[in-house]
C-alpha positions as CSV (number, residue, x, y, z in Angstrom):
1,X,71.8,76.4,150.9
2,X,68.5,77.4,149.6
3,X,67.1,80.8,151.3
4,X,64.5,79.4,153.2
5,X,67.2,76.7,154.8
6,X,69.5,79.9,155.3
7,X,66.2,82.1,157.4
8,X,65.5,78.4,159.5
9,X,69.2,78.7,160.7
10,X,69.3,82.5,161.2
11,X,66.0,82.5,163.2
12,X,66.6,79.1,165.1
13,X,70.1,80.4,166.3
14,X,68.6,83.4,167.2
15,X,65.9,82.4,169.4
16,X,68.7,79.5,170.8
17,X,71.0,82.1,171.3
18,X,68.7,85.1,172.9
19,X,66.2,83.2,174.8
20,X,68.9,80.5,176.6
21,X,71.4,84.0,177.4
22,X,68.3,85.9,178.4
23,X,66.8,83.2,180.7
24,X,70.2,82.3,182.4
25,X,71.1,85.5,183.2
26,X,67.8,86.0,184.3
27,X,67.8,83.1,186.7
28,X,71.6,84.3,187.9
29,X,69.9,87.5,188.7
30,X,67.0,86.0,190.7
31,X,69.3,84.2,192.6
32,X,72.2,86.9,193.4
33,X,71.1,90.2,192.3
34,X,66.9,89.6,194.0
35,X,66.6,91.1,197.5
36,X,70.3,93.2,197.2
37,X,71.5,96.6,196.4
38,X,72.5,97.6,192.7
39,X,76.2,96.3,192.7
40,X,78.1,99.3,190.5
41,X,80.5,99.0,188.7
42,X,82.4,101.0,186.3
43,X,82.6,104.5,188.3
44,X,78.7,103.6,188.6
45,X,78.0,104.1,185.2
46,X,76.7,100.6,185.2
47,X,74.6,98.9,187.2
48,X,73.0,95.3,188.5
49,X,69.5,96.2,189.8
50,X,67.5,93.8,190.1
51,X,63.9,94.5,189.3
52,X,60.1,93.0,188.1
53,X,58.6,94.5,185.7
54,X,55.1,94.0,185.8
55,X,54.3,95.9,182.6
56,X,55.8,96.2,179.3
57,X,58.6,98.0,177.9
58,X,59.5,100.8,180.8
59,X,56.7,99.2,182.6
60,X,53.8,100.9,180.2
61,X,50.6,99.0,181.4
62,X,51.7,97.8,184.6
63,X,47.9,98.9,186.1
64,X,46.4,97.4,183.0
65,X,43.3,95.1,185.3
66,X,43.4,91.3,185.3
67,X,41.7,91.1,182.0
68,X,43.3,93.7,179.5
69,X,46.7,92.6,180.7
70,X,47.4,89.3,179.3
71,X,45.2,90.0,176.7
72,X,47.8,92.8,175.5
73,X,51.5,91.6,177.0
74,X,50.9,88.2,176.3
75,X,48.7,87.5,173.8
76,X,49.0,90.2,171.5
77,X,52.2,90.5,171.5
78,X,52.3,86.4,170.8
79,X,50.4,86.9,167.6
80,X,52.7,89.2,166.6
81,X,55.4,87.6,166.8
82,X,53.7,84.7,164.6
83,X,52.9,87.4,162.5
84,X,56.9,88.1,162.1
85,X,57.7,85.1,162.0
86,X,55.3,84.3,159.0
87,X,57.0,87.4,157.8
88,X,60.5,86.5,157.9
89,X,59.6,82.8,156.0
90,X,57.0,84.7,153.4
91,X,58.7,87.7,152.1
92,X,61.0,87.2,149.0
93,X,63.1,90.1,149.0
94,X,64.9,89.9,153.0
95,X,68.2,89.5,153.0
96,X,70.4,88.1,155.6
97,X,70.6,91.2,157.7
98,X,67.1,91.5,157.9
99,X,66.4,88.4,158.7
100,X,68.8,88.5,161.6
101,X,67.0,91.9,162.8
102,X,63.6,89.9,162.7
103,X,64.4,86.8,164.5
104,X,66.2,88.9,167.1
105,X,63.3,91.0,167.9
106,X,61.5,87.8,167.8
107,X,63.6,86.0,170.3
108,X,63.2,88.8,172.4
109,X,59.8,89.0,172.6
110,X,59.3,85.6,173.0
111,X,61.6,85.6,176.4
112,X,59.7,88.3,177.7
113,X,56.8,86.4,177.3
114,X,58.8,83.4,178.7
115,X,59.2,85.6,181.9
116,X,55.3,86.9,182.2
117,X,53.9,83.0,181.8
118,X,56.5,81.2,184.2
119,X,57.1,84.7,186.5
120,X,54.2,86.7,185.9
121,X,56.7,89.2,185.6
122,X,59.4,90.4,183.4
123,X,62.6,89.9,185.4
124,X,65.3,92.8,184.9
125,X,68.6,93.6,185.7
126,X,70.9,95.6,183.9
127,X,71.0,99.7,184.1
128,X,73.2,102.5,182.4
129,X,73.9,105.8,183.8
130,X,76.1,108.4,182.0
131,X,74.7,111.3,183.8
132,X,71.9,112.3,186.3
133,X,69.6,112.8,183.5
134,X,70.8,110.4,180.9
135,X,70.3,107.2,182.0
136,X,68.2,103.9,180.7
137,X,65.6,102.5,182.6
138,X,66.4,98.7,183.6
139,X,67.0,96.0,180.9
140,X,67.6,92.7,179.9
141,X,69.3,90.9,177.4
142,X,66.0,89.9,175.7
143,X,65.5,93.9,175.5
144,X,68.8,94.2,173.8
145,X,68.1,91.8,171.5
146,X,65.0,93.4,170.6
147,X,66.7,96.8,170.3
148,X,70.0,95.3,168.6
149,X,67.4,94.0,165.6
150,X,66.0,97.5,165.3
151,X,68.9,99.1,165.0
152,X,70.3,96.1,162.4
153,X,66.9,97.2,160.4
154,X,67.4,101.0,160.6
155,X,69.6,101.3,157.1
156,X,67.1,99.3,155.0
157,X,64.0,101.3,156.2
158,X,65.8,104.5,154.6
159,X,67.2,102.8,152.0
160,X,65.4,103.0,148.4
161,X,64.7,99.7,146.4
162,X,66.0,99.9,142.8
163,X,63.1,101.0,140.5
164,X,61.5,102.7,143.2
165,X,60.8,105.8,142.7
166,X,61.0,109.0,145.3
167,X,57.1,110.7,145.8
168,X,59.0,114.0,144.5
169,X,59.8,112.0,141.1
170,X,56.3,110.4,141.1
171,X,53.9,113.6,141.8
172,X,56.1,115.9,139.0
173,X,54.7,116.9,136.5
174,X,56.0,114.4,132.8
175,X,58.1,116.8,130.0
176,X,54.5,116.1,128.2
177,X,52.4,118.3,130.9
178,X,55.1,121.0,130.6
179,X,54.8,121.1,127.0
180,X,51.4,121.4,126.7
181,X,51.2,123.9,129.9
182,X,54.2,126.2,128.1
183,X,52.0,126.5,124.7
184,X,49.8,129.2,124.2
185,X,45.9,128.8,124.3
186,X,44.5,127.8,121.1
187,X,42.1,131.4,120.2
């Protein structure tokens, strides 16, 4: 299969995958979880707390006004995700990882935008509490997709391309500078 057949069906699953997971369990938590108490579960490490957010990720711009906020959590964030998506179909050198990462941040992102257009709202449920102070704010599955693809990309961002060289390597000095630095000053 040719590699741009290969990103169609890594991207298309992705977005299938994320967004119909993402959107179900977000309509089971609009119908059971809306209007409750968390339900707890595991020694209440874990919780089902139902929640809108308004705003973006941790509800940042939540008090943006009526015309800054669809302008940046709908609309910008829609032209970047075209912008990824052009990405993932453009670049030569992604590999199947990668492109998984991508799409996944892409499906997420584009069922959080789902949400604000049908909602107006981002709908939330899920919440993890090790301790008092270490806890996450409250999630969805779109979220984790969108964290599971940046995690997925974390290796290659550190990783070094063959040929390429490290800034140490390309700002020292060639054996030819130390040559002609070492010999004495012509009198």
């Amino acid at each position: 299969m040719s590699t741009t057949k290969n990103r169609i069906v890594i991207v298309v699953a992705a977005i299938l995958v994320t967004v119909g997971l993402d959107q179900w369990t977000k309509a089971l938590a609009i119908e059971h979880l809306e209007g409750q108490p968390p339900s707890y579960y595991f020694n209440e490490m874990f919780s089902l707390t139902f929640a809108k957010n308004t705003g973006a990720f941790l509800s940042l711009g939540e008090d943006l006004g009526p015309v800054w906020k669809p302008i940046l959590l709908n609309a910008l964030p829609a032209l970047l995700l075209i912008g990824l998506l052009y990405f993932i179909f453009k670049e030569k050198y992604l590999n199947r990882w990668q492109t998984l990462a991508l799409a996944l941040i892409v499906a997420g992102g584009l069922s959080n935008i789902i949400d604000r257009l049908l909602y107006g709202h981002v709908v939330d449920m899920l919440h993890i509490q090790l301790t008092d102070s270490l806890q996450t704010g409250i999630f969805n599955i779109a979220d984790m997709a969108i964290m599971a693809g940046m995690f997925i990309m974390l290796p290659f961002v550190f990783r070094k391309e063959p040929g390429e060289e490290d800034d140490d390597e390309a700002h020292a000095p060639t054996e030819e500078a130390i040559t002609e630095a070492e010999s004495p000053l012509p009198e």
